[in-house]
C-alpha positions in Angstrom: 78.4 9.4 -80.3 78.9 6.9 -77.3 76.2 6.2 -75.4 77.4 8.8 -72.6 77.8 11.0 -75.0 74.1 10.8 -76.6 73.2 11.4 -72.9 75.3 14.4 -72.1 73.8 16.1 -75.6 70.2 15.2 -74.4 70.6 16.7 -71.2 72.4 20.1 -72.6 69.4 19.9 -75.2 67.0 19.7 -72.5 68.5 22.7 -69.6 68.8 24.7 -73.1 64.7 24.3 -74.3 64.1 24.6 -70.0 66.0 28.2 -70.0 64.2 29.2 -73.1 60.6 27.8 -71.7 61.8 30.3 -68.5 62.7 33.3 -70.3 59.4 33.1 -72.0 57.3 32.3 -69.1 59.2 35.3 -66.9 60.5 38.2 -68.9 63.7 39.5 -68.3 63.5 42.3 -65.4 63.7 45.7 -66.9 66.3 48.1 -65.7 64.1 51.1 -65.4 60.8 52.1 -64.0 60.2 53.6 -67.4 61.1 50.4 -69.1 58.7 48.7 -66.8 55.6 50.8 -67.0 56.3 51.1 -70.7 56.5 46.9 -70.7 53.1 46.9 -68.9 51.4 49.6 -71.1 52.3 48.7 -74.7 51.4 50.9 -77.4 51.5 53.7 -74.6 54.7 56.4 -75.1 55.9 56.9 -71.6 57.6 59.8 -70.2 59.7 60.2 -67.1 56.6 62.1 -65.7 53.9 59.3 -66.4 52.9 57.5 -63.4 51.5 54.2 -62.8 47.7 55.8 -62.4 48.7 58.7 -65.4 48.9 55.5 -67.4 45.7 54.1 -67.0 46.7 51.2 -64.6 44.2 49.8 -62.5 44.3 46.9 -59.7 44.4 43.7 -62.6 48.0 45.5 -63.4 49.0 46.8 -60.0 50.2 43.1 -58.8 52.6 42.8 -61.6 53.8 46.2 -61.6 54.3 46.0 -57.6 56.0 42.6 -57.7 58.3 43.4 -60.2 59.1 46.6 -58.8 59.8 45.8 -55.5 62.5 42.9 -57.2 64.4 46.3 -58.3 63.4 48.4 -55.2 63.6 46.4 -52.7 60.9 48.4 -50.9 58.0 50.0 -52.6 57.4 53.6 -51.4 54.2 54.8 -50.0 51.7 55.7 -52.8 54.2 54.3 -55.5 51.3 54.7 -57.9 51.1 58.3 -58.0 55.0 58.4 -58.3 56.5 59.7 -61.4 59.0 56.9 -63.0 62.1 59.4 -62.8 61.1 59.6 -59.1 61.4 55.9 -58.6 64.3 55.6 -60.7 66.0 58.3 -58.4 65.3 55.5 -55.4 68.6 53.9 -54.4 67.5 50.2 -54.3 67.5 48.3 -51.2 68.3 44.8 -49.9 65.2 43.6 -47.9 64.6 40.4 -46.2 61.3 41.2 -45.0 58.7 42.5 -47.7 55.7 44.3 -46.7 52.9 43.0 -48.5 50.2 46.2 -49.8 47.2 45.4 -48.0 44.8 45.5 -50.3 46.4 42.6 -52.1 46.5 40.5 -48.8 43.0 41.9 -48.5 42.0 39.9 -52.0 44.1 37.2 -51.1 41.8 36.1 -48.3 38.7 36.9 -49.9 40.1 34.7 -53.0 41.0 31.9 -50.6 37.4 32.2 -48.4 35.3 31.6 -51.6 37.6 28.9 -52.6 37.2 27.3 -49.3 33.2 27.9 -49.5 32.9 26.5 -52.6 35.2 23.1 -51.8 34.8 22.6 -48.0 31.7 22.6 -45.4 33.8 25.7 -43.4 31.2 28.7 -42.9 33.0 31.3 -44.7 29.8 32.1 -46.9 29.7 35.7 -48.4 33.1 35.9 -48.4 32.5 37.3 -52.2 30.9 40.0 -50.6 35.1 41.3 -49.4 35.9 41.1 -53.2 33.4 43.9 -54.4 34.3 46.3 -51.7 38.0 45.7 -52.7 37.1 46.6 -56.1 35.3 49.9 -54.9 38.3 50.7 -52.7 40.8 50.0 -55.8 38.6 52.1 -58.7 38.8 55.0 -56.0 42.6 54.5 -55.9 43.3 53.7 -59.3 40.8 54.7 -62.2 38.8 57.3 -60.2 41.7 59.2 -60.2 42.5 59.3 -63.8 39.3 59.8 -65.0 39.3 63.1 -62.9 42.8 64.1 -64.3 41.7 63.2 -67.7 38.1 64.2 -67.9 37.3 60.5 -69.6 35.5 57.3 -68.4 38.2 55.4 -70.9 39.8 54.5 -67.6 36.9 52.6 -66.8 35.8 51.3 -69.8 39.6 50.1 -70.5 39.4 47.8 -67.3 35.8 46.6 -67.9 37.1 45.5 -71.3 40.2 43.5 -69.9 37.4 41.6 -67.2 34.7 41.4 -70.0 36.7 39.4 -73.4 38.5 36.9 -71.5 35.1 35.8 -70.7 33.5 36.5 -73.8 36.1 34.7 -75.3 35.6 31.5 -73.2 32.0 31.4 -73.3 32.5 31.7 -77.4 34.5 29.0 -77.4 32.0 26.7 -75.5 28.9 28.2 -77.5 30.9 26.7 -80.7 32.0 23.2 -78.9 28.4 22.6 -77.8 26.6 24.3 -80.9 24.5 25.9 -78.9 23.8 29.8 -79.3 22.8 31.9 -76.0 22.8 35.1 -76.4 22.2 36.6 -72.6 25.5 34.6 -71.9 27.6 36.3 -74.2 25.6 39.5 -73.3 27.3 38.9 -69.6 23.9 39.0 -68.1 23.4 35.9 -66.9 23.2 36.9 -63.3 19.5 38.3 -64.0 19.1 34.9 -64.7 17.3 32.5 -62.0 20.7 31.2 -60.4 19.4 27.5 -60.4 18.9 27.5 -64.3 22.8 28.3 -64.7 24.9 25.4 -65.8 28.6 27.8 -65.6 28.7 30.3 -62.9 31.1 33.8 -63.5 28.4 35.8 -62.2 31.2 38.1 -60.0 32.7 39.0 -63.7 29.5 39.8 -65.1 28.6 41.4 -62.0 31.8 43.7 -61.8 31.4 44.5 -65.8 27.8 45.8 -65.7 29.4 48.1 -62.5 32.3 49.9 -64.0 29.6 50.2 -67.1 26.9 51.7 -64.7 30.1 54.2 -63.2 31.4 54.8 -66.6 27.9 55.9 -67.9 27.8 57.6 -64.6 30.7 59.9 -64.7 30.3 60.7 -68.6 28.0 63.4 -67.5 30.2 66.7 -67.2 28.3 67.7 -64.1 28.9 65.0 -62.3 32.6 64.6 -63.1 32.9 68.4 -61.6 30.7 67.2 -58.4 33.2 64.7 -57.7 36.6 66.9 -58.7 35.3 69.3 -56.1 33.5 67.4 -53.4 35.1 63.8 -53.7 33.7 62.7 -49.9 29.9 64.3 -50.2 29.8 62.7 -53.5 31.3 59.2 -52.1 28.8 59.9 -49.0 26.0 60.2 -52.4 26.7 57.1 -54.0 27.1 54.9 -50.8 23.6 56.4 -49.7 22.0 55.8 -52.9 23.4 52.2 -53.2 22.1 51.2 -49.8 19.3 52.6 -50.2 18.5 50.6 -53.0 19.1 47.2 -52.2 17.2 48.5 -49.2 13.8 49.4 -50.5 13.6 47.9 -54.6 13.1 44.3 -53.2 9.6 45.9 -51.3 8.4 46.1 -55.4 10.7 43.7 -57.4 12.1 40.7 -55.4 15.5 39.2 -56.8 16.0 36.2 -54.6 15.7 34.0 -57.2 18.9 35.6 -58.4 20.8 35.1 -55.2 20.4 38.9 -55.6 23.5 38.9 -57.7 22.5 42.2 -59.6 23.6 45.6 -59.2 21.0 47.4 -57.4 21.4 44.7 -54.2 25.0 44.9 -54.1 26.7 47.8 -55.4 26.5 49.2 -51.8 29.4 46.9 -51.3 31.6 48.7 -54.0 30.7 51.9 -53.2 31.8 51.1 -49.4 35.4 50.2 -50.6 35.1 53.7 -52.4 33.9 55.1 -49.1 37.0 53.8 -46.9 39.6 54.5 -49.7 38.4 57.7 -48.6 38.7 57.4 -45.5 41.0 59.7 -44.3 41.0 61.0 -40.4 40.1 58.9 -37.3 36.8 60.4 -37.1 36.0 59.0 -40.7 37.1 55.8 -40.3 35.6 55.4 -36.7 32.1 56.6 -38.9 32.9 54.1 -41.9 33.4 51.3 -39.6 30.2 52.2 -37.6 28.1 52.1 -41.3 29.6 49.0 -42.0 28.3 46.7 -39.1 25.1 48.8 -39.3 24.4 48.4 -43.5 24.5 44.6 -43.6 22.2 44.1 -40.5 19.3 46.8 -42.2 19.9 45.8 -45.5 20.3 41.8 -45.3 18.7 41.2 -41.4 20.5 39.8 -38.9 21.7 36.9 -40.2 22.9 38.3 -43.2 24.9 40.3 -40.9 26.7 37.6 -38.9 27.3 35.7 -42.2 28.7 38.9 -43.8 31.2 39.7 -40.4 32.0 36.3 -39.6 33.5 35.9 -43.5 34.8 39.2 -44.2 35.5 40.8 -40.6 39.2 41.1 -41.8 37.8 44.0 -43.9 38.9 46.3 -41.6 42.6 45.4 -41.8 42.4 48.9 -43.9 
C-alpha cells in the first residue's frame, strides 16, 4: 500500500464500522404496522386486529411507536392507539412538512425541561414535578386503564411498574456492590418515606410512580371494582379524585410528612388521579368543572402559596 492508499482503506474501514454503529443504534424502519408493533412487543404474536393499547403499550412505549410511525405515516391519526394495525396499514402515507406533535408528549416535555431548569438554575419553576404525575394519571387512563378493562387483569399495570421499577433496582444494585454497603429500604424503592435530608441519591418520582401503579393494580384486582369502573368510568374517576384529595387534605391533621417533602402517596396521588380525571374529560361542561377543581385543590390542599407555586410551574397543564 502507498501511503494514500493506507488512507483511503482507513477511511472506507472507518464509514463501514460508522454505518454498522448506525444500523445498531437505529433499527431499520419496519414496512408494516404489524412489523412495528410486533418489534416493540417481543415475545407477543400480533395479529392484524391487535392494537397498540390490545398489546399492553403504555406511555414509556408510545414515543417510540408514535415517532416511528409517523416516519411511515406521515401523519398519525386521531386515537392511533386504539387503531387496529391492518387499519393503519390501509392509511395511504403522506408527505408532511409540518408534524403535529401529541400533546401529551409536549405536555412531559416541559415538565421534563421545568425540573431540569429547577434543579440547575435559580428560575422559579418549583413544583414543576407536580405536571409529571398528573401526566401519568392522564396516560394510565389512556393506555393501561383501558386494557385492564378489556382484559379483566391488573398485568397491564404491573407490566409498566416493572419496566419503571428494575432499571432502578438494577442501578441501585450496582452501587450497593461498588460501595459495599447493603440498604435494604433503597432497593425496596421506598426511600421517599425516608426523611428527604438523609438521602444521599434522589429518584423519589420513580419510587413514587412504582408504589402508585402498585396501590391501582392492588386496587383494580378486586372484581367489584373492576365492574364499578367498566360501567361507571366518570363516577368512579369523580371516586378516586375525591378520595385522593381528601387525603392529602386531612391525614397530615394526625401524621405530618413534611419531613418527606410529602413525597408519599397519600399527599400526592391527587395529582395522578386528576390527569385520570381530565383524560376524561369529555364535554365543555366537564372540562370547564375539571379546570375549576384544579385552581381550587392546590389552594385547599397546599394553602395559598402552594397554589401560586403549583400554577406559576405547571399552568400549561391545561394545554389539554
Amino acid at each position: 500500500f502507498t501511503r494514500t492508499d493506507a488512507s483511503q482503506h482507513n477511511n472506507d474501514v472507518e464509514a463501514s464500522l460508522f454505518k454498522r454503529i448506525v444500523s445498531i443504534a437505529r433499527p431499520q424502519r419496519p414496512k408494516t404496522v404489524k412489523a412495528l408493533l410486533a418489534r416493540e412487543f417481543p415475545g407477543t404474536t400480533v395479529t392484524s386486529r391487535d392494537t397498540f393499547v390490545s398489546l399492553g403499550g403504555d406511555s414509556l412505549s408510545f414515543v417510540h411507536v408514535s415517532i416511528t410511525l409517523e416516519e411511515m405515516l406521515g401523519q398519525l391519526p386521531d386515537d392511533w392507539q386504539n387503531m387496529t394495525a391492518a387499519e393503519l396499514d390501509s392509511i395511504r402515507p403522506r408527505e408532511r412538512h409540518l408534524h403535529l406533535v401529541d400533546t401529551s408528549l409536549f405536555v412531559r416535555f416541559i415538565g421534563i425541561v421545568a425540573v431540569v431548569t429547577g434543579h440547575f438554575s435559580t428560575w422559579p419553576v418549583g413544583g414543576a414535578t407536580f405536571l409529571l404525575l398528573a401526566a401519568a394519571g392522564f396516560n394510565f387512563a389512556r393506555f393501561q386503564l383501558p386494557n385492564v378493562l378489556d382484559r379483566d387483569s391488573v398485568t397491564p399495570i404491573l407490566m409498566t411498574a416493572m419496566r419503571l421499577a428494575i432499571p432502578l433496582l438494577l442501578m441501585i444494585a450496582a452501587l450497593q456492590f461498588r460501595q459495599q454497603d447493603l440498604r435494604p429500604l433503597e432497593l425496596a424503592l421506598l426511600t421517599n418515606w425516608l426523611p428527604a435530608q438523609s438521602q444521599i441519591l434522589d429518584y423519589w418520582f420513580i419510587e413514587f410512580m412504582v408504589q402508585v401503579f402498585l396501590i391501582v393494580a392492588a386496587l383494580f384486582a378486586i372484581p367489584a371494582i373492576r365492574r364499578i369502573a367498566r360501567s361507571r368510568p366518570l363516577a368512579f374517576a369523580w371516586a378516586v379524585l375525591g378520595t385522593g384529595a381528601a387525603a392529602a387534605a386531612l391525614i397530615p391533621l394526625v401524621w405530618d410528612t413534611t419531613p418527606m417533602y410529602d413525597r408519599v402517596p397519600h399527599m400526592l396521588m391527587w395529582l395522578f388521579a386528576l390527569g385520570w380525571m381530565i383524560r376524561l374529560a369529555s364535554t365543555p361542561l366537564l372540562k370547564a368543572t375539571v379546570i375549576t377543581l384544579s385552581l381550587a385543590l392546590p389552594l385547599l390542599i397546599w394553602g395559598p402559596y402552594g397554589e401560586v407555586e403549583f400554577w406559576v410551574a405547571n399552568g400549561q397543564l391545561w394545554v389539554w
